[in-house]
N, C-alpha and C positions, 0 to 999 in steps of 0.2 A: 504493500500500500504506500502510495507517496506520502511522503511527510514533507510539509512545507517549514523553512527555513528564515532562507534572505533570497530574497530576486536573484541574485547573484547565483545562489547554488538550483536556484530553480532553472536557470536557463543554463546551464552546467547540465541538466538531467536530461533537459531536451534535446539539445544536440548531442548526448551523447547517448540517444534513443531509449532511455529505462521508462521514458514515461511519453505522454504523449498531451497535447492541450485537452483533447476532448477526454481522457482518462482524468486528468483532474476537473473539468468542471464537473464530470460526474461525480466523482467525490464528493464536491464541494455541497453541489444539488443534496444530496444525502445528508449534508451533515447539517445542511441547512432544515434539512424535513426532520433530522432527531433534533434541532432544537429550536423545533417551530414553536414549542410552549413558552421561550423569552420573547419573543414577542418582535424581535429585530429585523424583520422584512415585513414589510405593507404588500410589496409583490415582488417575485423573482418573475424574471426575463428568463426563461430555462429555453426556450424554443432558441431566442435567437443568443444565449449564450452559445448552446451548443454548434450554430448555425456560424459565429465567431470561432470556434474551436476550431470546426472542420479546416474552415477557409486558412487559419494560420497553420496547421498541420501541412494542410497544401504547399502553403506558400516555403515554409519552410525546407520540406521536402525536394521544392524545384530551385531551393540555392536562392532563393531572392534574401538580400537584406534584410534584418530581423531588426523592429522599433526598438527601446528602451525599455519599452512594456508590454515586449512578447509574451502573449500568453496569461498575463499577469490578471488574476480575480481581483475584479474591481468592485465597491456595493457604492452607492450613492444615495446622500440625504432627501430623503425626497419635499426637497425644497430647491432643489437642481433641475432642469429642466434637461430633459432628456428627448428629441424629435420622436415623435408617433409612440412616447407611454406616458402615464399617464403621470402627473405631478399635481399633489394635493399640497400639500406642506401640512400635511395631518391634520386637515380640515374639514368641517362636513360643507363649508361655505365654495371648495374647490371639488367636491366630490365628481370623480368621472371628466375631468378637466381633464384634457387631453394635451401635451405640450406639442406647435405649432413650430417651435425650433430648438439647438439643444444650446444650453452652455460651454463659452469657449473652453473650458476647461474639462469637461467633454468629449468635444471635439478633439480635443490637443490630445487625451488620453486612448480613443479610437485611432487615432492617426497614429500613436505610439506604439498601438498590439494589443492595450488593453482589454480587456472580457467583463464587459459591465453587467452582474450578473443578478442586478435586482435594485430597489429603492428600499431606501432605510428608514422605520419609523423613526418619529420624534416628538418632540413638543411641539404643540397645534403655531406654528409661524415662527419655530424658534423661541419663545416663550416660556422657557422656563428651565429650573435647575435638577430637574429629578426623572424628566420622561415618565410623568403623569398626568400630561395636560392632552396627551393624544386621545385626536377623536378614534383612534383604531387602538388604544387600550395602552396599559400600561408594559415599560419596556422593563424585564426582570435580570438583575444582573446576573451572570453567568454562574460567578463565585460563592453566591449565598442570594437563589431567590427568591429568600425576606427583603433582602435589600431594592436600592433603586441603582440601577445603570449610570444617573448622572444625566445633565440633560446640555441643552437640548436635543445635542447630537446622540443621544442614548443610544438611538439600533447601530448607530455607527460604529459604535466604542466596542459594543457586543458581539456587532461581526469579527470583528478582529479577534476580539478575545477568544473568541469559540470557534477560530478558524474555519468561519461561514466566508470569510472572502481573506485575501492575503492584503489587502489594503484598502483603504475606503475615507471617503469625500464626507465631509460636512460644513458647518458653518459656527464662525465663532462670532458673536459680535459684542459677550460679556464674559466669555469661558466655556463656549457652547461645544467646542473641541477639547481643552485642556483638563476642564472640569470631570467628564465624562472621563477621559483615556485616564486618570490620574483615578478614579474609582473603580475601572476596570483590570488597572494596570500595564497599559499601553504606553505607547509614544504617539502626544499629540502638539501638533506642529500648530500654528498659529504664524502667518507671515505678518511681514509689513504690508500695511493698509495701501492697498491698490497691487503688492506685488503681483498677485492672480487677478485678471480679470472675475467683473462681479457678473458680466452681464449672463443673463438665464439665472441667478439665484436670486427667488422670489424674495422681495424685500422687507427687513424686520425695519433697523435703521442705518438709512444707508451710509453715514459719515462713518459706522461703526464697522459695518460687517465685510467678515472675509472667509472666504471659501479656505477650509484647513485639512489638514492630513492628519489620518488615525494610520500604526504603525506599527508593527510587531520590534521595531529596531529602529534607529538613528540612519542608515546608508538608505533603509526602503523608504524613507520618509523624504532624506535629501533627496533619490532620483526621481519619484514623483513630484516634486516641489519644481526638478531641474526640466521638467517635461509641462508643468502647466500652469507655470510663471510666463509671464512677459507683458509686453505690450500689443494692444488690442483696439481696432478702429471703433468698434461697437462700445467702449468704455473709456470715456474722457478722465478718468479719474485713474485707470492702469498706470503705472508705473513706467516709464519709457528706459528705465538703463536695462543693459543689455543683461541676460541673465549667464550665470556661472555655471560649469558645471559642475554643481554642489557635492554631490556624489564621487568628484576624482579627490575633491579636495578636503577630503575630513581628515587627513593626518596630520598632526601637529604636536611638536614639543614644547610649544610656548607655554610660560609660566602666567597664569592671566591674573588680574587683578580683578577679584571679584566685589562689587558691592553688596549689603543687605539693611536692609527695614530695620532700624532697632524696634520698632514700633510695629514693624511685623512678627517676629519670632514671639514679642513677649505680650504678643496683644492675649486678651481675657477669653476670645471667644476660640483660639488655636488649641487645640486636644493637646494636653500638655506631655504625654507620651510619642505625640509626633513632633513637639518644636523639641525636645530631649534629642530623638534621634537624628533631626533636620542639625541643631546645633553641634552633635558628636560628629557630624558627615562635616562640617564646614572647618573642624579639628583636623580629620583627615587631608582635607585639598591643604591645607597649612601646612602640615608635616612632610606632604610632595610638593612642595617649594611653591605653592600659588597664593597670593595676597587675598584675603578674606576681609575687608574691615566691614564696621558696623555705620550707617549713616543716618543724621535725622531728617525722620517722616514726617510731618506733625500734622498732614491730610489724609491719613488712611481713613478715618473713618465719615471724610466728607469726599470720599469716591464713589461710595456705594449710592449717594443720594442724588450726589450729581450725574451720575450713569441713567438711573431710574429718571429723570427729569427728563433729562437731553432724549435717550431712545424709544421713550414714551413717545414724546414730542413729534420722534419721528416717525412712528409707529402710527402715530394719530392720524399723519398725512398718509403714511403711505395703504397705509389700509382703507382708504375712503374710496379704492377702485373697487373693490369689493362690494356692490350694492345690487347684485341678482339680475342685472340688464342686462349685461355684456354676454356674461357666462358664468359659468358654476350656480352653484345651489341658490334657487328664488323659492318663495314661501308661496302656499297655494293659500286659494281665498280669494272670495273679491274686496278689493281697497277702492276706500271713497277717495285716495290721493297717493301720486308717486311717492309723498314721503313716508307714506304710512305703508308700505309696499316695503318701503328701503329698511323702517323700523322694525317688521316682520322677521324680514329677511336675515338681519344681519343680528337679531335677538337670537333665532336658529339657529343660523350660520355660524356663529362663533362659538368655541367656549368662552365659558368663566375666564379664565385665566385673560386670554386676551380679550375681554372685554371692559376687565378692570385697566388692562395698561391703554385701552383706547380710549376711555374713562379717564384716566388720570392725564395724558398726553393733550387731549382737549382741554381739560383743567389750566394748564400749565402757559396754555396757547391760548387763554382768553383772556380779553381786556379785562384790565386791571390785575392780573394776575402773572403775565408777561413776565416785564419787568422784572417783577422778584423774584420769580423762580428759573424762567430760561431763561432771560439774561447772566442771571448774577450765573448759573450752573452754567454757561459760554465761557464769563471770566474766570470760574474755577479752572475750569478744563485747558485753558492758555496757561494759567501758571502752573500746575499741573506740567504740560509741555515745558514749559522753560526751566520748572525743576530739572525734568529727567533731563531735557539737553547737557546741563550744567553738569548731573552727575556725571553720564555716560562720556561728556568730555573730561571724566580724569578714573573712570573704569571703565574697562572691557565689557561687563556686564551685570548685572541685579541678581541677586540668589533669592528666590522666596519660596513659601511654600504654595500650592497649587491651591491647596482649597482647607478651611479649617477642622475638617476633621473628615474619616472615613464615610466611605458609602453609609450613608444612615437608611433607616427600616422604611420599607412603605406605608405612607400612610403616618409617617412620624410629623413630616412637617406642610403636612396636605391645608391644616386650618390654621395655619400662621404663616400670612406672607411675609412679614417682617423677617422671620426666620429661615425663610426659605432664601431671600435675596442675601442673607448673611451670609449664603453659601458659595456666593461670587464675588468675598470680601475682596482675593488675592488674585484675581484674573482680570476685572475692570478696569484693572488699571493700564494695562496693557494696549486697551482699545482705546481707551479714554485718549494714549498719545496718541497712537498708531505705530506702535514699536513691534517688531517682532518678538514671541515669544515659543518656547516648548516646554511642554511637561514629561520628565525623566522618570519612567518607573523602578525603585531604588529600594525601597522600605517593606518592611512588613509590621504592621500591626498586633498587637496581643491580640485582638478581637478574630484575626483571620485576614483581614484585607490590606489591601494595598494600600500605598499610596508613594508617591514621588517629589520628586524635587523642580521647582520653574526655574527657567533660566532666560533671561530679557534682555537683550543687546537692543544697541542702537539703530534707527533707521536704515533700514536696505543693507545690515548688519546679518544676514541671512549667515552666509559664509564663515565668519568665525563663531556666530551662535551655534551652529553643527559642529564645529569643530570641537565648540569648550563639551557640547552635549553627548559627540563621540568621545571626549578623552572621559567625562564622567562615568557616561554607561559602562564603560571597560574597568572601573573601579570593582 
């Protein structure tokens, strides 16, 4: 039976004929059917996976040049838009929406070799920390499912984990990647804001969000990164420098100067058995010759509010296409008025969850109310920026932890939103600049679970961030 690895030793099997592409998406199809009860595909694509199989076995065969991502099982969040399936973003207000074209990053993964072999549940628009807000059920972590997956990219974390795909797409725009693979115990990537084209990923807020990589390893993570990075005509906001080839360049001796939070390790709400082993890990980079110091925060806990403002805000706007005219889900009944059609509609349409942040982002956006909340949470978010510039101009990079405590139970923090948005104390920050960031799976918990360590460089800082993440993970 194949056993997957690294990309690297998988395309090693193929050309050396032990296995075949259509031999492992079979597998895959299977392992994905024994753990159809966590909940992490809304639909697998099995007809034209294996329809992908053939054609690269073909191509293969007849000596043609083999993409980056021969072969490679792919699953995507289904808030990506993928041409002729279907993309809800785990919504009943998208139900049966059909996508009309795919995501460049998509694309760029097709064009690679890749085998996209299904869409990943999640939280209903990216909306949440736990993958309990999908209208197609809750996502159950692989390791203990008492637990939750982590959100909002939850089915995404758990394909990997349960090797239902060998790498898999979702979206970050508070920790929607890091959060998740950091519960599951993955590698989850987070680029600089714009490095991937956005265009096809239906939008939460769009100053914030960015298409991210879940990752059995650091090299699988850079060469997908190194395949659907760039620049892009369909997205004025993509990143125009030229991309690296992240994946040749992960070895390095350099001794790095690392920054951290003092204000993060010793904050009240971090499980103090993981800032124990988070600060025993930051003893070790010291004693192999890398600079560790401690710096002060004194905004960590006016991130989380200023995050909730701002992508509310944007959330408010961007959700207003959503009104049953165009397409996706309209309410039956006769209405004495369009707007009462649209009140209907969008009452059904939504959950709870996101109808509280569309709820508060209108809040926030109306006269007399402006001003003091999006405004002032704008000028947070600049000095915010001109913090981290300052740091990151005299370290290499931020050490934190991913998130304050392990996978928690389901159902533990379902009726305390306060509680739940506590759970993206140490990731918002990252989107908040637009820094790149990844989460390293490193720890183990007394309780069972995982969890890792984050690592945050500077803008378009992609390259040495893999680097410091590959010298960690080899720790």
């Amino acid at each position: 039976m194949f056993s997957f690895k690294n990309i690297q030793e998988y395309h090693q099997q193929l050309q050396a004929k032990t296995t075949t592409c259509v031999d492992v998406v079979k597998q895959y199809l299977q392992q994905i059917n024994n753990c159809k009860h966590l909940n992490a595909f809304v639909e697998v694509f099995e007809k034209d996976a294996l329809q992908q199989a053939e054609n690269l076995d073909a191509a293969r065969v007849s000596g043609k040049e083999l993409g980056k991502l021969h072969g490679v099982i792919v699953s995507i969040k289904d808030v990506i838009c993928y041409k002729g399936h279907k993309v809800t973003a785990a919504s009943k207000i998208l139900e049966n929406y059909t996508a009309v074209y795919s995501a460049t990053a998509v694309e760029k993964l097709l064009a690679a070799g890749a085998i996209i072999i299904g869409r990943n549940n999640c939280d209903e628009f990216a909306m949440g920390s736990s993958s309990e807000n999908s209208y197609y059920g809750i996502i159950k972590n692989g390791l203990d499912e008492t637990r939750v997956s982590g959100g909002s990219s939850g089915g995404s974390a758990v394909a990997v984990q349960m090797n239902m795909s060998m790498v898999s797409l979702g979206s970050d725009t508070g920790g929607s990647v890091r959060q998740p693979a950091d519960f599951c115990g993955v590698v989850g990537l987070k680029p600089t804001y714009g490095r991937i084209s956005r265009y096809g990923l239906i939008a939460y807020a769009s100053s914030f969000d960015q298409i991210g990589i879940f990752a059995n390893n650091v090299n699988d993570a850079a060469l997908v990164l190194e395949v659907i990075a760039g620049a892009d005509d369909f997205d004025s906001t993509a990143s125009q420098q030229d991309v690296p080839n992240y994946a040749e360049l992960l070895q390095s001796d350099k001794k790095y100067r690392f920054a951290y939070f003092r204000q993060a390790l010793d904050h009240i709400g971090l499980d103090k058995e993981m800032a124990t082993q988070i600060k025993s890990f930051i003893e070790i980079l010291k004693k192999n010759g890398h600079t560790v110091e401690p710096v002060e925060f004194n905004l960590l806990d006016e991130t989380i509010p200023t995050y909730y403002v701002l992508t509310t805000a944007e959330a408010s706007s961007n959700l207003s296409r959503f009104d049953g005219v165009k397409y996706g889900y309209r309410a039956t009944g006769e209405f004495d008025s369009l707007q009462a059609m649209y009140k209907q509609t969008r009452s059904e349409g939504f959950g709870k969850e996101v109808q509280r942040r569309i709820m508060l982002g209108t809040f926030v956006l109306s006269e007399g109310y402006f001003d003091a909340y999006y405004t002032k949470a704008q000028q947070v978010r600049q000095i915010l920026c001109n913090t981290t510039k300052d740091i990151l101009s005299k370290y290499d990079a931020i050490l934190s932890p991913t998130v304050p405590s392990t996978a928690f139970k389901i159902g533990e923090k379902s009726n305390d939103s306060v509680a739940m948005y506590l759970a993206d104390l140490y990731t918002v920050f990252s989107n908040l600049v637009g820094i790149p960031a990844i989460c390293i799976p490193l720890f183990k918990h007394s309780n069972g679970m995982p969890f890792g360590l984050q690592i945050m460089a500077a803008q378009n800082e992609e390259t040495e961030m893999l680097r410091m993440a590959k010298a960690i993970e080899n720790f």
